[in-house]
C-alpha positions in Angstrom: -55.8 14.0 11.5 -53.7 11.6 9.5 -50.3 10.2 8.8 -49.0 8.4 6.6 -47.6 4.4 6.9 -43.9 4.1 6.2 -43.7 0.4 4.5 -47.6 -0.2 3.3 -47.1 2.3 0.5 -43.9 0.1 -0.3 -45.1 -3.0 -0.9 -48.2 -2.2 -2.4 -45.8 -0.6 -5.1 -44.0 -4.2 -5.7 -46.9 -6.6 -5.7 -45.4 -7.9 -9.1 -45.0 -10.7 -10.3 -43.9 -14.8 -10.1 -41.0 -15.1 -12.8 -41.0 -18.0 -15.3 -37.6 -20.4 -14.7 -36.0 -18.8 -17.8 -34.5 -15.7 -18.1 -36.6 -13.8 -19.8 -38.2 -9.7 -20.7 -38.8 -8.6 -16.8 -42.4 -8.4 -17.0 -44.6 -10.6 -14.5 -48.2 -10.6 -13.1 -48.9 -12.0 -9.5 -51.9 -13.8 -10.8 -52.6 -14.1 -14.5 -50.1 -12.7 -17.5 -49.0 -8.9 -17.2 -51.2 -6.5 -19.4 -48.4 -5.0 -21.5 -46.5 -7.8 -23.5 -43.0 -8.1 -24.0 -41.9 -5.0 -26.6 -44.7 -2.5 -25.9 -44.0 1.2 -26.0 -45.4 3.0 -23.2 -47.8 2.3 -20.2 -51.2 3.5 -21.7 -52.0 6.4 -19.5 -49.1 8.5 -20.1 -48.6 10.9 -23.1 -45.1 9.9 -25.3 -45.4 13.2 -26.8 -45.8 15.5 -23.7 -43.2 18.3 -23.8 -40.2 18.2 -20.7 -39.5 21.2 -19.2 -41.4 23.3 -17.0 -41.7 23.6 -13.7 -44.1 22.3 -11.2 -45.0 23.8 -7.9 -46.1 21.0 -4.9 -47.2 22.0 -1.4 -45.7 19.3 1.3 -48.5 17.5 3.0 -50.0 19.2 5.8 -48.6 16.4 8.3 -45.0 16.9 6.8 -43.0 19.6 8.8 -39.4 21.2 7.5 -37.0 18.4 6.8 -33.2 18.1 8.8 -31.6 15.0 6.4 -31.6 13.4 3.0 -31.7 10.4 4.1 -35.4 8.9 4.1 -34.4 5.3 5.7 -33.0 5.9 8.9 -35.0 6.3 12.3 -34.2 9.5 13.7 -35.2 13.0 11.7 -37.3 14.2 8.5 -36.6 13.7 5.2 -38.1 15.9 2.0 -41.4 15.4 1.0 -40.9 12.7 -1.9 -37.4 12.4 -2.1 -37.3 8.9 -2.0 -40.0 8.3 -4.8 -38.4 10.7 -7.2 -34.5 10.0 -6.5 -34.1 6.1 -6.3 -34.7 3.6 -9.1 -35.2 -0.1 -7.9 -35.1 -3.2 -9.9 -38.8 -3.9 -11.2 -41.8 -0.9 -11.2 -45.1 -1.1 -11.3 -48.1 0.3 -13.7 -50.7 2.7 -12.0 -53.6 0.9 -14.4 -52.6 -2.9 -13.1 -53.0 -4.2 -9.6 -50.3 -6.5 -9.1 -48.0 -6.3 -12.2 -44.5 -4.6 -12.9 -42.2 -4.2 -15.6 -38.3 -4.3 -15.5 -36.5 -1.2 -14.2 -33.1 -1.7 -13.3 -33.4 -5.2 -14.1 -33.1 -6.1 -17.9 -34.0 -10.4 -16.4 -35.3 -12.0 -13.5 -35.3 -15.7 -12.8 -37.0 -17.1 -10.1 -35.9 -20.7 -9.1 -38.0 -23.9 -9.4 -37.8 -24.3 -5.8 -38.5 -20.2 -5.3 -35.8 -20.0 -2.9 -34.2 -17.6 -4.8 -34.3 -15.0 -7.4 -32.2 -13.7 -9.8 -31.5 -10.5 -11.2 -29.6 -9.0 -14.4 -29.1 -5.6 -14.5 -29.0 -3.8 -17.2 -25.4 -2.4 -18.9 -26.9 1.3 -19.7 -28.6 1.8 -15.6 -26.4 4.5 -14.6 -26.3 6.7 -10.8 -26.3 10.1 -10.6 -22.6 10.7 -10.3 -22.3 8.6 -13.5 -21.3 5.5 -11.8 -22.7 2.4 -13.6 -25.1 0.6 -11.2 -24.1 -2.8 -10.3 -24.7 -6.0 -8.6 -22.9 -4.9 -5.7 -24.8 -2.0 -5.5 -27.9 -4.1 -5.0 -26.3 -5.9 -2.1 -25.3 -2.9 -0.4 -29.1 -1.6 0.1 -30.0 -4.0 1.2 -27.4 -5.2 3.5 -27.9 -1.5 4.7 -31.8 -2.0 4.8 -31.6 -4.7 7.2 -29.1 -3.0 8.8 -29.4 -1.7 12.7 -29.9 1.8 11.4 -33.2 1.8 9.4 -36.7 2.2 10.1 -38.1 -2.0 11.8 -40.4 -2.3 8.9 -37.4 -3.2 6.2 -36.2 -6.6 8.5 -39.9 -7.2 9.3 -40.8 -7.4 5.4 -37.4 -9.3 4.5 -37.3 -11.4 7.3 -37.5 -14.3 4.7 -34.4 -13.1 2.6 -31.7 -15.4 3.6 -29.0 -13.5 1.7 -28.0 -11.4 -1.0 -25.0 -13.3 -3.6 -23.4 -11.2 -6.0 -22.5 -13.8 -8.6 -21.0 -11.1 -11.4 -20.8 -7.5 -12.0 -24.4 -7.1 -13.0 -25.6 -10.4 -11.6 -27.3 -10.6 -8.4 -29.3 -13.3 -6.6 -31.3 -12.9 -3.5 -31.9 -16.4 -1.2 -34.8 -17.2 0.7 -35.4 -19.1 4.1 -38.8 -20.2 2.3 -40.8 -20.5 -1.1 -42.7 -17.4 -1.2 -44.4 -16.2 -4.1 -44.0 -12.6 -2.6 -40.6 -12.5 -2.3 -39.2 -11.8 -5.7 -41.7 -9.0 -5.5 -40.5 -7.5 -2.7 -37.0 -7.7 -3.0 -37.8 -6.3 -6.7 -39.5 -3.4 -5.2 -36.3 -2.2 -3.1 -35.1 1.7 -3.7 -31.2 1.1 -4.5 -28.3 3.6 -3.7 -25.0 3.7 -4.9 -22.2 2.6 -1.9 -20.3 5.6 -2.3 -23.4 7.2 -0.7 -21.9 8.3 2.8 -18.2 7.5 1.8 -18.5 4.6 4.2 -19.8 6.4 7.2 -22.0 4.4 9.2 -25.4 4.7 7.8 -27.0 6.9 10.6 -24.1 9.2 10.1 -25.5 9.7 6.5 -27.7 12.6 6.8 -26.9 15.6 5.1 -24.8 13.8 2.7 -27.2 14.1 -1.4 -28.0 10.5 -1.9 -26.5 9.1 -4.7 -29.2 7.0 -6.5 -30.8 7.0 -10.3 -34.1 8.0 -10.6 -35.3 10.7 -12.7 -34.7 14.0 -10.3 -31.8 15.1 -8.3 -31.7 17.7 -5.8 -31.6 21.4 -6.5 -31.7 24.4 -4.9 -33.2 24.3 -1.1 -34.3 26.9 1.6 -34.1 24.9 5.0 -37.5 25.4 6.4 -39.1 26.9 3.4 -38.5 24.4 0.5 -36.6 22.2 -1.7 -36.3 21.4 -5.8 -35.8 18.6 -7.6 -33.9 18.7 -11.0 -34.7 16.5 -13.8 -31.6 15.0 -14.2 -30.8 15.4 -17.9 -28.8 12.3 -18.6 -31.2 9.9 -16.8 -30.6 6.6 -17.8 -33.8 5.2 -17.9 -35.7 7.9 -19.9 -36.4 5.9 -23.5 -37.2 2.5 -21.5 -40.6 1.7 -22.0 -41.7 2.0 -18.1 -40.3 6.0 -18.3 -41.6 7.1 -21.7 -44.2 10.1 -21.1 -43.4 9.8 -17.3 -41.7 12.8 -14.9 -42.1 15.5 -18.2 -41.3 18.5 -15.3 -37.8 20.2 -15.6 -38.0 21.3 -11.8 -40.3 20.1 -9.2 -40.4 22.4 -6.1 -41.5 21.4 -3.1 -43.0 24.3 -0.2 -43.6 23.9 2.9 -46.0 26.0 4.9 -46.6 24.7 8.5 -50.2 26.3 8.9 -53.4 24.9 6.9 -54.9 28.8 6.5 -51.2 29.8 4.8 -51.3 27.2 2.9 -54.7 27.4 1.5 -54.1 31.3 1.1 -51.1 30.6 -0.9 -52.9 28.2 -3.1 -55.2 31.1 -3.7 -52.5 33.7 -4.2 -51.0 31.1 -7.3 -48.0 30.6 -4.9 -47.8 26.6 -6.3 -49.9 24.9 -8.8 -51.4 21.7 -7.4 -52.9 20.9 -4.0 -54.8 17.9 -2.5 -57.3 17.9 -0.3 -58.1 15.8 2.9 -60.9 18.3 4.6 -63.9 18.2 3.4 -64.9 21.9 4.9 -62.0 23.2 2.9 -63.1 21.8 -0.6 -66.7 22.6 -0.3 -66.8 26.2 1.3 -63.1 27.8 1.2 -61.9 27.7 -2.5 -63.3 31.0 -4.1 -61.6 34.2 -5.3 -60.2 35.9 -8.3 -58.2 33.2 -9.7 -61.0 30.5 -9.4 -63.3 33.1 -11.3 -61.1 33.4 -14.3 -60.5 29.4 -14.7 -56.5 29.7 -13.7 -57.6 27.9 -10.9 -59.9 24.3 -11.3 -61.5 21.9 -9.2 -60.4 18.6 -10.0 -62.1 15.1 -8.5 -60.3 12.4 -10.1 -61.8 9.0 -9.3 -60.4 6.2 -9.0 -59.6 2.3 -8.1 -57.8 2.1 -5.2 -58.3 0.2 -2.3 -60.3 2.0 0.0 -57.4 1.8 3.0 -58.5 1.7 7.0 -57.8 5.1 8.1 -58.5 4.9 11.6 -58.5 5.8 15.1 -56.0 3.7 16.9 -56.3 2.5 20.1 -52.9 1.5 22.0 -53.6 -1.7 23.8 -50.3 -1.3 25.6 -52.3 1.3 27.8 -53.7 -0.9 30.6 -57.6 1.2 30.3 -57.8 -0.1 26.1 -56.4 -3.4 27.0 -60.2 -4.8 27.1 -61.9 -5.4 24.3 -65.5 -4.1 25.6 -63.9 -1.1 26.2 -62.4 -0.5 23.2 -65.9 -1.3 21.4 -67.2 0.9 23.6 -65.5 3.5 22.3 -66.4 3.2 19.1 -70.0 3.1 19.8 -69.7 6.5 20.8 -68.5 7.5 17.3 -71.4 8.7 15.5 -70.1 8.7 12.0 -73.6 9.5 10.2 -74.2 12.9 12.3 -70.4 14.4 11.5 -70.7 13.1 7.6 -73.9 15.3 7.6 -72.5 18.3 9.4 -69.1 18.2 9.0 -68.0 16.6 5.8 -70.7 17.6 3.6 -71.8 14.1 3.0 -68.1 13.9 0.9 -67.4 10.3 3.0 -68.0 6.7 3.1 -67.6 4.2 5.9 -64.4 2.5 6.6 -65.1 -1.3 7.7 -62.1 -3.3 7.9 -58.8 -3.9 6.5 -58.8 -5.0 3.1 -61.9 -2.6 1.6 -62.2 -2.5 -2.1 -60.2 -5.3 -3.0 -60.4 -9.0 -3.6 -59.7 -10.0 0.2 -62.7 -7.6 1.8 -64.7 -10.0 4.0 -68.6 -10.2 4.8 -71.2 -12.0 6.4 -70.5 -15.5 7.9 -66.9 -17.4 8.0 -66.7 -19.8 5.6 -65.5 -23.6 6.0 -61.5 -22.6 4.9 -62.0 -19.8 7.1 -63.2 -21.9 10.5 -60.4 -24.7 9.7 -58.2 -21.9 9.4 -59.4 -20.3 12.7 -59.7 -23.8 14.7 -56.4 -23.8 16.2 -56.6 -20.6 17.4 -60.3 -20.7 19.4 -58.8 -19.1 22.4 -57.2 -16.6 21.3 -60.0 -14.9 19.1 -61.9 -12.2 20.1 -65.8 -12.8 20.7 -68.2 -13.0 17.7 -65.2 -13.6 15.2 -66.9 -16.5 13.7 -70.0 -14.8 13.7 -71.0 -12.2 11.2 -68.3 -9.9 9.7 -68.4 -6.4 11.6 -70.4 -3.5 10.7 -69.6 0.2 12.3 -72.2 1.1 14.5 -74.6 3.3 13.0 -77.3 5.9 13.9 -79.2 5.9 10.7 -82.9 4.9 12.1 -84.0 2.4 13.3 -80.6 2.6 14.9 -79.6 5.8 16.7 -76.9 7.4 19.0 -79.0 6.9 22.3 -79.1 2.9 21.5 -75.8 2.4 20.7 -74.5 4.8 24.5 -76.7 2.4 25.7 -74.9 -0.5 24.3 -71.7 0.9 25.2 -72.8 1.7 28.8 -74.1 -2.6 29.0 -70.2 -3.5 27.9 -68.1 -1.2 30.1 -70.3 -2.5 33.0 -69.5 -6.0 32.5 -66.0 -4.6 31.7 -66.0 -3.5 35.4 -66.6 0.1 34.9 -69.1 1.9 36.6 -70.4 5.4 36.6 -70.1 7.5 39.9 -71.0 11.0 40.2 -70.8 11.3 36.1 -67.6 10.0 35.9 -66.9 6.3 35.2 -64.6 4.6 37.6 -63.3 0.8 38.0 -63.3 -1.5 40.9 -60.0 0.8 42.2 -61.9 4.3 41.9 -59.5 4.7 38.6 -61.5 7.3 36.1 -61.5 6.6 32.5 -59.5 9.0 31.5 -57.8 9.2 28.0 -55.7 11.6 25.6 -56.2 12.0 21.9 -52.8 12.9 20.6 -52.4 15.0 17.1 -49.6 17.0 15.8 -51.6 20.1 15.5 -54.8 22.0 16.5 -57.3 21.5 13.2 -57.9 17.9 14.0 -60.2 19.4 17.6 -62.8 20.3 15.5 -63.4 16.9 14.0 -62.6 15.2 18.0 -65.1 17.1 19.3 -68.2 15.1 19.0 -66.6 12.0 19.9 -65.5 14.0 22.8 -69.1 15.2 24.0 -70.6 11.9 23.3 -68.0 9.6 25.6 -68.6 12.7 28.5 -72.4 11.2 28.3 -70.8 7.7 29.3 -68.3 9.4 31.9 -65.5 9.1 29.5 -62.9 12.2 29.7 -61.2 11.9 26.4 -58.7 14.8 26.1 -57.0 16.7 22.7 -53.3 16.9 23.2 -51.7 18.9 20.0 -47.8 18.7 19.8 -45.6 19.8 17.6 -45.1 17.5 14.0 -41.0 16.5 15.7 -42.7 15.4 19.0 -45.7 13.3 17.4 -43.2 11.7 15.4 -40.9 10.8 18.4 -44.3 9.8 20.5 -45.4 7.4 17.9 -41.9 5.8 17.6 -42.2 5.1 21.0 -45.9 4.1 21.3 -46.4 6.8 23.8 -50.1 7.5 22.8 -53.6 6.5 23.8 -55.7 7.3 20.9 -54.7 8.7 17.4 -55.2 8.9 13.9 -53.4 6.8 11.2 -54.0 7.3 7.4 -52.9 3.4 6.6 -53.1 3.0 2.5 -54.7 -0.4 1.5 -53.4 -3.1 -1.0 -55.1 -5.5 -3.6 -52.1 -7.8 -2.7 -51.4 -8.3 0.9 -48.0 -9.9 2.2 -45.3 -9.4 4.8 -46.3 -5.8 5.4 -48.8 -7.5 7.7 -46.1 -8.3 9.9 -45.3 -4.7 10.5 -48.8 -3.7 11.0 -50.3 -6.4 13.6 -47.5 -8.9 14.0 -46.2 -10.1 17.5 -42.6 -9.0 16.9 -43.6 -5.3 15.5 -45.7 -4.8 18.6 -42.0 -4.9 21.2 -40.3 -3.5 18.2 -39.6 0.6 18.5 -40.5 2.5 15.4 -42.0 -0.1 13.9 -46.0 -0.1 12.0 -48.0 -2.1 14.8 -48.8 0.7 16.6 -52.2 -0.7 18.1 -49.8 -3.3 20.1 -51.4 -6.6 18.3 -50.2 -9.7 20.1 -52.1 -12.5 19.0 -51.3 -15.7 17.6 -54.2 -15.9 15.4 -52.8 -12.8 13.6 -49.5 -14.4 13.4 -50.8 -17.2 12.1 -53.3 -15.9 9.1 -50.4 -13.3 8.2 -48.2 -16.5 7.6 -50.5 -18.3 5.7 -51.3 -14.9 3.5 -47.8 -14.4 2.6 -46.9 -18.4 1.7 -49.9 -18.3 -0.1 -49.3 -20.0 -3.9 -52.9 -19.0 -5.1 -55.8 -17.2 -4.7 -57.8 -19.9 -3.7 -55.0 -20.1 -0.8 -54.8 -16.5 -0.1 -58.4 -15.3 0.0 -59.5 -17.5 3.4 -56.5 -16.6 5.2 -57.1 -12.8 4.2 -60.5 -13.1 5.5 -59.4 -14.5 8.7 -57.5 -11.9 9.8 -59.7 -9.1 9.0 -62.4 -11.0 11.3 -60.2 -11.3 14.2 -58.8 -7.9 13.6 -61.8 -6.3 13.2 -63.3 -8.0 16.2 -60.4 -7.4 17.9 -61.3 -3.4 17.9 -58.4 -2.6 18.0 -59.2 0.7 15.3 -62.5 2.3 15.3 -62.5 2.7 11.9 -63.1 6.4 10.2 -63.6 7.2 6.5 -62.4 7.4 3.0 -62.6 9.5 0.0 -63.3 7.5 -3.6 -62.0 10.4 -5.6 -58.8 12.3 -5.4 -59.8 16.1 -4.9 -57.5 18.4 -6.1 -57.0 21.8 -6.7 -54.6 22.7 -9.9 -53.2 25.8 -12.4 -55.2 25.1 -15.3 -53.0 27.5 -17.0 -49.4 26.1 -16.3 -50.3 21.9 -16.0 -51.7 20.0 -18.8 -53.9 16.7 -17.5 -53.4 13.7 -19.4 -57.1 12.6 -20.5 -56.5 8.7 -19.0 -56.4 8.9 -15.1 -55.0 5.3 -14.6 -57.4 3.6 -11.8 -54.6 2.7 -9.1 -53.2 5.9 -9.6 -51.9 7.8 -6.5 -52.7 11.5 -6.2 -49.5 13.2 -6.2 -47.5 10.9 -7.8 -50.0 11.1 -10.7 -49.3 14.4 -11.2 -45.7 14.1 -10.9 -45.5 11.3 -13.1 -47.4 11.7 -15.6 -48.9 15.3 -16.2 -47.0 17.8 -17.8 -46.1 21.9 -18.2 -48.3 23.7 -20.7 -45.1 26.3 -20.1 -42.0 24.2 -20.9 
C-alpha cells in the first residue's frame, strides 16, 4: 500500500538554520534562536548514561525487498534498509524535539554571506571516515559534485538547482555558491550525506555498487546474508561520539537488519522473538493478530508512541500523463467514489484520520477562503488554476449523514457526464466508444483487500478499476518510468517546505525519469508558488505562497487523498530494549529506536 519518498525525508531532516555573518558555534534556527544554546551537553531526549552494546534486531519494511548494492544514490538497484541514515555523517544534524533547527556535525562553523549567495563551512580537525581518513573539504566537494552528477537519483539536481558551485578554499574550508539568496540553501547543502572520494577508487559512480561505502557515521557494515539480512557494526572509533549532537544516541553494538518478503512471515517471526522491534502500517494487524505466548508473559509490548509530526499526504496518485486522468472531473470523480468513513469503520478499526492536503499538521495547512496575499499571489496565474481554487479550501468527500455514498456517485456520475463520459450497457464510454478502464498497480497482493471497495463502488459508475500486483524490482522500475495509472505513495510531510517541491509537482520533475512528480504536475501556478516558498525570507512571506499551492494542488485532484496514523504503533522486546521515558515530538519511528533507545542486554 505504500512507499516511501526518496528526497522529502531529506530535506525535512535539514530545515536548519540562517547563519549569523560571523563564524560562529554551528547551531541555527530557521525562524527564531535554536533551543539548545551554544555549550549544551546533550539533546534532551536521549539518555547520556545508557549503556553501548547490545544488539538490536529490525525487520526491513514490508515494501523493501532484498538489496543487490551499497550504494543508496544511484538510479538502478536496492540498497539496505537504512544504510544511508546509519553510515554517512553530513555537515549540520537536526534534533527530533525542534522543527526546523540543527546543530553542527561535521561542521565545527558556518558562515553565511551578507548577500546569502554563499555559505561557508569549517570542518572540524577530529571528523574522521571509516578507513581513518580525516574528512576534508575536498571531500565535501566530491558528494556533491557526485550528487549532481548524471548517475544519481533527479531529485538531488532538482533540490540543488540553486547551488552555483562548490570552492574548496583550504583543507577543511569549503564554501558552497548560489545562483540566488535563499534562506534554504545553507540548509540544504548542510543536510548532504558526505562520502569519502576513495569510495569507488575512481570508478564512475554507477559502477560503484558492491564496493562498502566509505563514510563516518556511527555503524559500518558487518556480516550479511544476500537475501536474508544485513548488520551494522558500531564502529568503535567513531569520531563523533562525545559531540554533543551524538551523546546518548546509536547505544546498539550491532543493528541487524531481516528481511522477510511475506507480511504473514513476518508477523510470525515477530511472534516467534525472531527480532525485537516492528512497526505497524495495518490496522487489522495491530488490533486482531498480535496474541500468543510471548505477548502473555510481557516479553512482548504494544507500544503507541504519539507524536508531532506533520501529518504527510499519503495518497492515491493519479498519473495525468494517462490520457483517461488527464481531466480534472474525472479525477474528482474518482475520488468521490472513495468512501473513506465505511472502510475506517470496517477495516481500520476506526485507527485513522483523514488526509486533506499537502501541508497537514504544520504551520502552512490551509482552510476556508484565499486570503488577499493569496489572490495577488494567484492573479497571474487565473488560467491555469483549476476550478473552485479561489473558493473554499477542499474537504474529502464524505458519507457521514447528511452526506452519504449514493449523493456523492451521484455527483460523480453529474461530472464524468460533462466530462464526456457516458454510461452504456453498465459500462461508461466516451464520445469514441473508449471504456473507462484503469489499473491500480502495487507491489504485492495485501493491498486488494483495502482496493476492494473502491473497486465495487466505481463498477456502480461503470468504472473497471483493475489490481495489478508485481513484484517489489518491477514496481520500482514502473514508477521510475511513470508506467502506472493509479497507486499508492506514503509521501512524509514537513513543517518547512522548500525545493523538494520541485521534485514533487514541478514542471521539470514531471519529463524527468526517476524523479518525485509522479502525478505528472505541469502547471505554472505550481511553479510559480514553489518559487516563491523557497525565496521566501519570512514567514509572513512563506505562509501565502504555501497556501497557494496546496489550493491549486488540491483542486487540481491530482491525489485522492487516504489517511494517517497520529501515533507510531510499534511492537517491541520488553525484555532486550530499554525505552527512554522522553519520546521527542518530531521523532521518526525507527530511527527513534535506533537512535536513541538502548539494550537492557549490553
Amino acid at each position: 500500500m505504500r512507499t516511501q519518498l526518496k528526497i522529502w525525508p531529506l530535506v525535512a531532516a535539514c530545515c536548519l538554520a540562517v547563519a549569523p555573518s560571523v563564524w560562529a558555534d554551528a547551531a541555527y534556527a530557521l525562524w527564531g534562536t535554536p533551543k539548545y544554546p551554544a555549550g549544551f551537553a546533550h539533546f534532551d531526549y536521549v539518555n547520556p548514561q545508557a549503556p553501548k552494546g547490545g544488539t538490536l534486531r529490525l525487520v526491513s519494511s514490508f515494501r523493501t525487498s532484498t538489496f543487490d548494492k551499497y550504494n543508496p544514490f544511484t538510479v538502478k538497484g536496492s540498497a539496505p534498509a537504512y544504510l544511508a541514515t546509519l553510515m554517512f555523517d553530513s555537515l549540520l544534524a537536526g534534533s527530533m524535539d525542534e522543527t526546523a533547527t540543527g546543530y553542527g556535525l561535521l561542521a565545527e562553523d558556518v558562515q553565511v554571506a551578507p548577500d546569502r549567495l554563499s555559505v561557508t563551512f569549517r570542518l572540524r580537525p577530529q571528523a574522521r571516515f571509516h578507513n581513518g581518513d580525516p574528512v576534508l573539504a575536498e571531500d565535501v566537494k566530491h558528494s556533491f559534485d557526485t550528487l549532481v552528477g548524471p548517475h544519481t537519483a533527479p531529485g538531488y539536481k532538482t533540490l540543488l538547482i540553486d547551488v552555483a558551485g562548490v570552492d574548496v578554499l583550504d583543507a577543511r574550508t569549503v564554501r558552497f555558491r548560489f545562483k540566488v539568496p535563499n534562506r534554504e540553501l545553507p540548509l540544504t547543502v548542510g543536510s548532504l550525506p558526505i562520502f569519502s572520494r576513495a569510495w569507488g577508487a575512481g570508478l564512475p559512480f554507477d559502477q560503484v555498487v558492491m564496493q562498502e561505502p566509505i563514510g563516518s557515521g556511527p555503524y559500518r557494515i558487518g556480516s550479511v546474508r544476500f537475501g536474508k539480512d544485513i548488520t551494522y557494526v558500531r564502529d568503535p572509533n567513531y569520531w563523533a561520539r562525545d559531540l554533543p549532537v551524538r551523546v546518548g544516541t546509536y547505544n546498539f553494538e550491532r543493528i541487524e537488519v531481516r528481511i522477510y518478503q511475506d507480511n504473514t512471515a513476518r508477523l510470525e517471526a515477530l511472534k516467534a522473538g525472531e527480532f525485537d522491534v516492528m512497526r505497524f502500517f495495518s490496522a487489522g494487524d495491530w488490533a486482531r493478530r498480535l496474541f500468543g505466548k510471548k505477548f502473555t508473559t510481557g516479553e512482548l509490548v504494544k507500544g503507541e508512541f504519539e507524536h508531532q509530526l506533520p501529518t504527510g499526504f499519503q495518497s492515491y496518485v493519479l498519473n495525468t500523463r494517462r490520457p483517461f486522468l488527464q481531466d480534472v472531473r474525472v479525477r474528482q470523480a474518482l475520488g468521490l467514489a472513495l468512501d473513506y468513513e465505511w472502510m475506517n469503520r470496517q477495516m481500520f478499526y476506526g485507527a485513522y484520520r483523514r488526509v486533506n492536503g499537502i501541508f497537514g499538521h504544520t504551520p502552512c495547512e490551509t482552510t476556508g477562503l484565499p486570503s488577499a496575499q493569496e489572490r495577488a499571489l494567484l492573479a497571474p496565474y487565473a488560467q491555469d488554476l483549476p476550478p473552485g481554487t479561489l473558493g473554499p479550501m477542499t474537504v474529502p468527500p464524505s458519507t457521514q449523514p447528511p452526506s452519504s455514498l449514493r449523493d456523492n456517485l451521484r455527483q460523480a456520475r453529474a461530472l464524468l457526464e460533462e466530462a464526456g463520459w457516458m454510461v452504456q450497457d453498465g459500462v461508461l464510454r466516451n464520445a469514441q466508444g473508449q471504456a473507462l478502464e484503469l489499473e491500480y498497480l502495487d507491489s504485492g497482493s495485501a493491498g486488494q483487500r483495502v482496493v476492494a471497495p473502491w473497486q465495487r463502488n466505481l463498477q456502480k459508475l461503470g468504472i473497471t478499476l483493475r489490481f495489478r500486483a508485481v513484484d517489489f524490482a518491477l514496481y520500482q522500475q514502473r514508477l521510475q518510468k511513470f508506467d502506472f495509472d493509479i497507486t499508492s505513495i506514503a509521501y512524509q510531510g514537513s513543517n518547512n517546505p522548500g525545493q523538494e517541491l520541485a521534485d514533487l509537482f514541478g514542471s521539470q520533475a514531471a519529463d524527468q525519469e526517476d524523479s518525485g512528480n509522479f502525478p505528472g504536475v505541469k502547471n505554472p501556478a505550481v511553479d510559480a508558488m514553489i518559487e516563491r516558498i523557497v525565496s521566501a525570507n519570512t514567514q509572513q512571506e512563506l505562509l501565502p505562497a504555501c497556501h497557494a499551492l496546496e489550493r491549486v494542488i488540491a483542486h487540481g485532484h491530482y491525489l485522492i487523498p487516504q489517511w494517517y496514523s497520529s501515533t507510531h504503533r510499534m511492537a517491541y522486546n520488553a525484555w532486550n530494549l530499554a525505552v527512554p521515558s522522553v519520546l521527542p515530538p518530531y521523532a521518526p519511528g525507527e530511527e527513534w529506536v535506533m537512535q536513541t533507545w538502548w539494550s537492557k542486554k549490553p
